[in-house]
C-alpha positions as CSV (number, residue, x, y, z in Angstrom):
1,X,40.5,15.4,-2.7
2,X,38.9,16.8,0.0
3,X,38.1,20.5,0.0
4,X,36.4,23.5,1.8
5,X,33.4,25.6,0.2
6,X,30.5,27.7,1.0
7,X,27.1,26.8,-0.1
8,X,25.0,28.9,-2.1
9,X,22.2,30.0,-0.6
10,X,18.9,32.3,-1.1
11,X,17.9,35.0,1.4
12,X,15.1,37.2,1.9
13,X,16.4,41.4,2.1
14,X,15.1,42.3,5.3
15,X,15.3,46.2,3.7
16,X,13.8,45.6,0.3
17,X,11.7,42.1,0.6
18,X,13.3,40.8,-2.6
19,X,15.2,37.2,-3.1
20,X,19.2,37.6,-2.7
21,X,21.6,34.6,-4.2
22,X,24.6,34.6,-1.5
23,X,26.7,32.4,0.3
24,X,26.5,30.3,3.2
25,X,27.9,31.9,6.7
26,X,29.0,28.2,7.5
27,X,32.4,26.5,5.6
28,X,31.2,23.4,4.4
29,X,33.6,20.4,3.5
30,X,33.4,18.0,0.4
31,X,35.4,14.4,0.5
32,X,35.3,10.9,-0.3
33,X,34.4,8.4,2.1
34,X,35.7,4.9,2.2
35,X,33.1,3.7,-0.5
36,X,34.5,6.7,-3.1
37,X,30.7,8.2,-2.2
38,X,30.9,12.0,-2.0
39,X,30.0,13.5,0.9
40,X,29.0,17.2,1.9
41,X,29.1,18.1,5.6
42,X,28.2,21.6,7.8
43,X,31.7,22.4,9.6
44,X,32.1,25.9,11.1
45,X,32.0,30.0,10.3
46,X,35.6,30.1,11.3
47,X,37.9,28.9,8.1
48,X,40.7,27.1,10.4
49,X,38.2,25.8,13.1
50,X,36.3,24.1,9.8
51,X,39.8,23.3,7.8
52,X,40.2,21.0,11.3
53,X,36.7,19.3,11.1
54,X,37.3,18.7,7.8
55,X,40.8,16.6,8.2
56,X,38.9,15.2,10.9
57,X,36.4,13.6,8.4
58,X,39.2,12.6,6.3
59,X,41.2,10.7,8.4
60,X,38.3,9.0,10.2
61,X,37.7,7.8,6.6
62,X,41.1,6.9,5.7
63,X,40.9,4.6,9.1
64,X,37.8,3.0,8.0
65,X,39.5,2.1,4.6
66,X,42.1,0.6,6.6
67,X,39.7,-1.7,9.1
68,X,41.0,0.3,12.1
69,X,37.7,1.7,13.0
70,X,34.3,0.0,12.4
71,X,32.8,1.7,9.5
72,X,29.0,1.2,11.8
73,X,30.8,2.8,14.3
74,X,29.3,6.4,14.5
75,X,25.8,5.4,13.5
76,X,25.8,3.3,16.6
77,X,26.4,6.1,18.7
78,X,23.5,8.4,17.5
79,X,20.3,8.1,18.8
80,X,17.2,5.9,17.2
81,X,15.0,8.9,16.9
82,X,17.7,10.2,14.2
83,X,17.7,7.3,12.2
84,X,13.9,6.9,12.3
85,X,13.3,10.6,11.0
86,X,15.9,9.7,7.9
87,X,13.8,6.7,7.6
88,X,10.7,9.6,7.3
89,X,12.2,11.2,4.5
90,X,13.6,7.8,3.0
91,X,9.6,6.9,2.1
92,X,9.0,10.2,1.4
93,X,11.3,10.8,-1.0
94,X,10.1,7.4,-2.6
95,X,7.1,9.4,-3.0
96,X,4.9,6.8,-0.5
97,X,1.6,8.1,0.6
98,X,1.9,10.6,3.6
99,X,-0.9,8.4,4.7
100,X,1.2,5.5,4.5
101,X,4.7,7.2,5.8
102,X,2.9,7.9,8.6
103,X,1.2,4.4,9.5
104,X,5.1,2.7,8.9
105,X,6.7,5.0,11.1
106,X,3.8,5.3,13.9
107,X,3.7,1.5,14.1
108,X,7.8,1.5,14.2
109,X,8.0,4.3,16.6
110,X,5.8,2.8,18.8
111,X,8.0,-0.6,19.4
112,X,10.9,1.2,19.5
113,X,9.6,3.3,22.2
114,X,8.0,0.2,23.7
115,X,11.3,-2.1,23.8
116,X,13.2,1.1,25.0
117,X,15.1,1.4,21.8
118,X,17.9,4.8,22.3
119,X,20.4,3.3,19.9
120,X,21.0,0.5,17.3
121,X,22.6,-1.8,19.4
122,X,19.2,-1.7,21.1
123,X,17.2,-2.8,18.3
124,X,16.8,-6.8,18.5
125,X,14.7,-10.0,17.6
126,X,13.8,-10.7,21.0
127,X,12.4,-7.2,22.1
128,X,10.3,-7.4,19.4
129,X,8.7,-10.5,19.4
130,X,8.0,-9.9,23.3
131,X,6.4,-6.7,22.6
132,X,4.2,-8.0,19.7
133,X,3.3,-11.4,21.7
134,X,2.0,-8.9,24.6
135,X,0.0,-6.9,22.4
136,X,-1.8,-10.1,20.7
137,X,-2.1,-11.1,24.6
138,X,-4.2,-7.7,24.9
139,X,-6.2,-8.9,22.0
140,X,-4.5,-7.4,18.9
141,X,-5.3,-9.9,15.9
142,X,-2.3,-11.7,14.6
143,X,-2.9,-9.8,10.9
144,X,-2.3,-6.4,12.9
145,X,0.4,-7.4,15.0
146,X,2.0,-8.7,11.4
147,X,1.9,-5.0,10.2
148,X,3.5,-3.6,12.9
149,X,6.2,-6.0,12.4
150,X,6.1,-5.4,8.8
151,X,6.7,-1.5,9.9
152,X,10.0,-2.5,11.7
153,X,11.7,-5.2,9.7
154,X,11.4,-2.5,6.7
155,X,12.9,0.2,9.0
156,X,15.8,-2.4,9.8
157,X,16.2,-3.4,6.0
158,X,16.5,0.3,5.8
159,X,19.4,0.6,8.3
160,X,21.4,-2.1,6.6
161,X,21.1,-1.3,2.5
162,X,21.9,2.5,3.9
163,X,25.0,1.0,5.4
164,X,24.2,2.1,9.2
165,X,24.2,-1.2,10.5
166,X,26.0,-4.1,9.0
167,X,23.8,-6.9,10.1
168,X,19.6,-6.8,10.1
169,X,18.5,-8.0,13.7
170,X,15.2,-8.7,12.5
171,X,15.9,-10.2,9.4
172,X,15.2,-14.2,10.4
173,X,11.3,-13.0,12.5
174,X,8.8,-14.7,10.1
175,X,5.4,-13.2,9.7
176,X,2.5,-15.4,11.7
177,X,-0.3,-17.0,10.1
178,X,-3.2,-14.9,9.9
179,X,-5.6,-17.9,8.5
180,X,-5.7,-18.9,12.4
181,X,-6.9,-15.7,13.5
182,X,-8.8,-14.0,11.2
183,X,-11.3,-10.9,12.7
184,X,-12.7,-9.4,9.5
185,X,-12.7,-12.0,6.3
186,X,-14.5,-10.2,3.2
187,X,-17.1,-12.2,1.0
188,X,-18.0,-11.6,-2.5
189,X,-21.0,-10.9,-3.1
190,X,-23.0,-13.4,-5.2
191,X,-25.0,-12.4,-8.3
192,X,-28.7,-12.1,-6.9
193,X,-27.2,-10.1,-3.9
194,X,-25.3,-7.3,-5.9
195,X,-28.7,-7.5,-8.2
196,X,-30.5,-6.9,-5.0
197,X,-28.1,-4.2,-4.1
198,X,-28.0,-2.0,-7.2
199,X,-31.8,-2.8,-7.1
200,X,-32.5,-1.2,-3.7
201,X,-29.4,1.7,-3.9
202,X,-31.0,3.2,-6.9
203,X,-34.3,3.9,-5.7
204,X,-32.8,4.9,-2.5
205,X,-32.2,8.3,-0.9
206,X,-29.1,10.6,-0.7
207,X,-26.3,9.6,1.4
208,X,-22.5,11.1,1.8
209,X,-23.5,13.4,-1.0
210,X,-23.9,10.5,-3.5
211,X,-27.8,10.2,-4.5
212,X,-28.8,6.6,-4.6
213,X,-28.3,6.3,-8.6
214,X,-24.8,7.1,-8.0
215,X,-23.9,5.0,-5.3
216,X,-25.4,2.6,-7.5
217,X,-23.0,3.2,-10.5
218,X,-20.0,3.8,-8.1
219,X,-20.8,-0.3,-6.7
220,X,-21.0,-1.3,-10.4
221,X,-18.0,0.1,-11.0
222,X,-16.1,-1.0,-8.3
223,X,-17.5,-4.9,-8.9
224,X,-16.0,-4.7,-12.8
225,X,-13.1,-3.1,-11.6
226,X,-12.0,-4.0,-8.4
227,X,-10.6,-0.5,-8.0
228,X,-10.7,0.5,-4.3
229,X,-12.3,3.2,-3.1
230,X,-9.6,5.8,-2.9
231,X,-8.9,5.4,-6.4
232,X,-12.4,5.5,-7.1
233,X,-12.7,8.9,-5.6
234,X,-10.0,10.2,-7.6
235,X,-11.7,9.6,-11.0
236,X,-13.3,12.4,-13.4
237,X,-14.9,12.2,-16.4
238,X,-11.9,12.2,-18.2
239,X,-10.6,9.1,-16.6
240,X,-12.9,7.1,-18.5
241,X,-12.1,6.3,-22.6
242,X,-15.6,4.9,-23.3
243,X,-15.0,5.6,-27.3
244,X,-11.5,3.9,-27.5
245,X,-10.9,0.3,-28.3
246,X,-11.1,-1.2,-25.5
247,X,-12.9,1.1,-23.7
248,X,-10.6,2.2,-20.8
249,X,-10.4,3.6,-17.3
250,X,-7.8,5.8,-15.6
251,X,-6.3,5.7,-12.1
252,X,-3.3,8.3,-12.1
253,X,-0.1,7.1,-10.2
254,X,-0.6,9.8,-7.2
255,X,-4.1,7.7,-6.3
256,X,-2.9,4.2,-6.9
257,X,-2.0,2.2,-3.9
258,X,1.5,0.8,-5.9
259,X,2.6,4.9,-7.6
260,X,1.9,3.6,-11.2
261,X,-0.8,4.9,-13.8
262,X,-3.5,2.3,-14.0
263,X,-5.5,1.6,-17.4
264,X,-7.7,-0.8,-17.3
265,X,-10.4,-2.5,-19.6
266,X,-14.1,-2.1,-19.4
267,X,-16.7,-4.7,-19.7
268,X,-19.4,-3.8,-22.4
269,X,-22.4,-4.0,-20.3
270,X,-20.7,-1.7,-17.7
271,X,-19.9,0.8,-21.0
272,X,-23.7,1.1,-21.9
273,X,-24.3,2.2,-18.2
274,X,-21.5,4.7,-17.6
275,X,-22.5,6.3,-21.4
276,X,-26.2,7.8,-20.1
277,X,-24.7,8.4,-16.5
278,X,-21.4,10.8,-17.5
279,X,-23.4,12.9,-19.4
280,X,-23.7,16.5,-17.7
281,X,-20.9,15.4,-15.5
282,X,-18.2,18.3,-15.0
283,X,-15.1,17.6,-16.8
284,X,-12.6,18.1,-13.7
285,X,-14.7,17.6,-11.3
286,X,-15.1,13.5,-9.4
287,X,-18.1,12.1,-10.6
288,X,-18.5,10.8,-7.1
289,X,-17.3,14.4,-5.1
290,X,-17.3,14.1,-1.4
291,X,-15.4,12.6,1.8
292,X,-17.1,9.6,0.7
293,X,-13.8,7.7,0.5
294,X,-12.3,8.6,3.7
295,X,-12.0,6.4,6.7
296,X,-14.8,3.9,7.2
297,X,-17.6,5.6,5.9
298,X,-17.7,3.9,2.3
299,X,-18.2,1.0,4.0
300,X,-20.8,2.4,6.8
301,X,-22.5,3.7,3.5
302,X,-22.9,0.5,1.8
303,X,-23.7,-1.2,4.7
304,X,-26.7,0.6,4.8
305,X,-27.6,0.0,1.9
306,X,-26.9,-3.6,2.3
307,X,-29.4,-3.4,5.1
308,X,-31.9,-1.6,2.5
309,X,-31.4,-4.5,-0.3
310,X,-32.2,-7.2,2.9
311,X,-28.4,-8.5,2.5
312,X,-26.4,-9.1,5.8
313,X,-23.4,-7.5,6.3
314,X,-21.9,-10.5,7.8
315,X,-23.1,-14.1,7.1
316,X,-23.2,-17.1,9.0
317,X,-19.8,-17.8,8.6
318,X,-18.6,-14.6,9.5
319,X,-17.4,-13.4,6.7
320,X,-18.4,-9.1,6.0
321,X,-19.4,-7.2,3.1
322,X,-18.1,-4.3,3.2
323,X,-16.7,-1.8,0.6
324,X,-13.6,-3.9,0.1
325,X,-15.6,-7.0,-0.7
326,X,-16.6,-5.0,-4.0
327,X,-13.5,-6.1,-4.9
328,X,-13.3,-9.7,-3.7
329,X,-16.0,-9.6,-5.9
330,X,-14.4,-9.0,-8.8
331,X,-11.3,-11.2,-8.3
332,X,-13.5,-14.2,-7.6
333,X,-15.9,-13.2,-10.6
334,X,-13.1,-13.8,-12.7
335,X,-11.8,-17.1,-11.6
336,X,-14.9,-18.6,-11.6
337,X,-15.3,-17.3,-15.4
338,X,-12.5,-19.3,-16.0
339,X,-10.4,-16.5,-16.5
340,X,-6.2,-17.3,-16.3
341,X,-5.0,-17.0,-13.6
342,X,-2.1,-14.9,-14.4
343,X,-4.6,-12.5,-16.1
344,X,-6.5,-12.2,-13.3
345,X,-3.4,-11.4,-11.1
346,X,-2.3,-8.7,-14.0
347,X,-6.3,-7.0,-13.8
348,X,-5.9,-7.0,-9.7
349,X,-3.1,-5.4,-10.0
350,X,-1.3,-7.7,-7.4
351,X,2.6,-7.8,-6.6
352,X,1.7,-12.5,-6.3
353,X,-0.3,-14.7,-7.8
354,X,-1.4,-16.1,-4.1
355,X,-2.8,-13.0,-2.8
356,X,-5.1,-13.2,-6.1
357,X,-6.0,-16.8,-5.5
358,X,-5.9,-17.3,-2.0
359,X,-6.7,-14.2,-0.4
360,X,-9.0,-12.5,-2.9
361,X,-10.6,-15.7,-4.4
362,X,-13.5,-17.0,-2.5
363,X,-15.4,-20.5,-4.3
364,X,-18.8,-22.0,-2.5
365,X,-20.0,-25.1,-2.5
366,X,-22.0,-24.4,-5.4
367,X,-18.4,-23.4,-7.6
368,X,-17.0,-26.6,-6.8
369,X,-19.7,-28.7,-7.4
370,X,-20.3,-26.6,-11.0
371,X,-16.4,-27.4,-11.1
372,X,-17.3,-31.1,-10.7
373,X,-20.2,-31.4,-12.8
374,X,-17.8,-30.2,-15.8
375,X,-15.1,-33.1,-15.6
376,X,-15.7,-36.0,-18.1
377,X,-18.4,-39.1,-17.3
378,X,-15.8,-41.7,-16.8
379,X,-18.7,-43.9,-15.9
380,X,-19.9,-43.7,-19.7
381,X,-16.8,-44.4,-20.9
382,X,-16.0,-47.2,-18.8
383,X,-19.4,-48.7,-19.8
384,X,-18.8,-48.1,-23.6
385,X,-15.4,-49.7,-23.2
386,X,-16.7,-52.6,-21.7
387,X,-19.4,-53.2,-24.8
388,X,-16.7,-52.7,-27.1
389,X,-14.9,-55.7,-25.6
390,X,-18.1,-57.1,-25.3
């Protein structure tokens, strides 16, 4: 049953300053639509003027029900920038990271604006696709141009599970294959370089705040952890549970990249360390305080330190150390300590199994030929089988 009601509101008494509970100048109307979902629309300050708008609303429902009108109908005539702003305070809402709202809806503004997108109808595969080939012909890598089609085709999933649009345009445009364009592949480091590294930083001076015996516990963290460096900003004294069993760390939900509390376990050695180094640390206060963590410089900061240690920053394949190779690091520790698989996904914290083995994992030579040397001598027993028939 559709009705008519004003909306309680809160005001501000211009004469006294004090908070005043009242009603809504504006009728509002309350019906059913053609799913049963309730809806709650502004109509007018004059009563008959809004009683109008209302039975308006109604019957345009009551024709939808009926297949005389096309339910898409009206959120094909409002403009892009409308649905894109919903789409805003869709993520928000979802509690994303303003960082990250704003990164998924800069990326999908700017193709919209670039394929000259004004309304839904607007929106398709081949717009796209031209617009991203031209920007990979300006020498965008293929892993960017991937994200800003990642941007879009989760704005256009939007559109359809919100019922605006009853098809996805974009649905069937595959993601390309960054292995055949890859501008900044990480490395783990191997064990005499992050000895060399924790070596050099610790005995080293002050740099974005950190003191070099600091920098050199926040690397030793992050290579038994694989936390990133956001999340190791975030931590305080009290993220670490050095006297429970396991000994645990802390990331809260608000600093981890997927919104969920992260505990994980600490290895022993890593325990003795952190005891000596948290004592005198402030209880709220990061033990690593600082902009440290923003931008690029936690990787301009190790980098020089790198330098320091006499480690290249990038090797002669290519491949770069920087702060997020702290956690290759870790990932690829773990495989080649013969850790399962699955575990190791689980203590990545990764939504597939391939991003932990075939993105994060990184084997030498020297792995696989350990890898080898471990199989069975089926020489030996071929030999010993043919003196027993001997």
């Amino acid at each position: 049953m559709a009705s008519l009601y004003k909306k309680p509101v809160i005001i501000t008494d211009p004469k006294t300053g004090q908070q005043v509970k009242t009603k809504s100048k504006k009728w509002w109307g309350r019906y059913n639509d053609e799913n049963g979902i309730e809806r709650r629309v502004p109509l007018a300050i004059d009563k008959t003027a809004a009683q109008t708008m209302l039975n308006e609303c109604v019957r345009k429902t009551e024709r939808r029900a009926a297949g005389l009108i096309d339910r898409f109908d009206e959120h094909r005539q409002r403009p892009i920038d409308g649905h894109l702003e919903e789409f805003r305070k869709h993520l928000q809402a979802r509690r994303v990271g303003e960082a990250q709202v704003k990164l998924v809806v800069y990326r999908a503004e700017r193709i919209i604006e670039a394929c000259r997108v004004r309304l839904l109808s607007d929106l398709s595969a081949s717009r796209v696709q031209k617009f991203l080939a031209d920007l990979r012909a300006d020498g965008l890598s293929i892993q960017t141009s991937n994200h800003y089609l990642r941007a879009i085709k989760q704005f256009s999933r939007w559109l359809l599970r919100d019922r605006r649009a009853g098809e996805d345009p974009l649905a069937f445009i595959s993601m390309l294959n960054v292995a055949t364009d890859r501008r900044h592949d990480r490395r783990p480091l191997i064990e005499t370089e992050f000895t060399a590294l924790i070596a050099a930083t610790t005995s080293g001076i002050t740099m974005s705040r950190l003191s070099g015996q600091d920098r050199a516990m926040l690397y030793t963290v992050a290579a038994y952890t694989g936390l990133r460096a956001s999340e190791l900003a975030s931590l305080t004294p009290g993220s670490f549970r050095l006297d429970e069993t396991p000994p645990t760390v802390t990331v809260l939900a608000g600093y981890s990249k997927h919104r969920r509390q992260d505990v994980l376990p600490l290895h022993p050695s890593l325990v003795e360390s952190l005891r000596p180094w948290l004592v005198g640390k402030k209880a709220a206060t990061p033990v690593w305080p600082g902009t440290w963590a923003r931008g690029k410089r936690a990787g301009k900061t190790l980098q020089r330190d790198l330098k320091v240690a006499g480690i290249p920053y990038i090797d002669d394949q290519g491949l770069y150390a920087d702060f997020h190779a702290l956690r290759h690091t870790f990932i690829t520790n773990m495989i080649k300590s013969g850790i399962n698989p699955k575990t190791a996904q689980s203590l990545a914290r990764h939504s597939t199994i391939d991003l932990t083995m075939n993105v994060y994992t990184k084997l030498t030579i020297a792995d696989q030929a350990a890898a080898i040397t471990s199989l069975p001598n089926l020489n030996r027993l071929g030999n010993a089988g043919n003196l027993e028939s001997a």
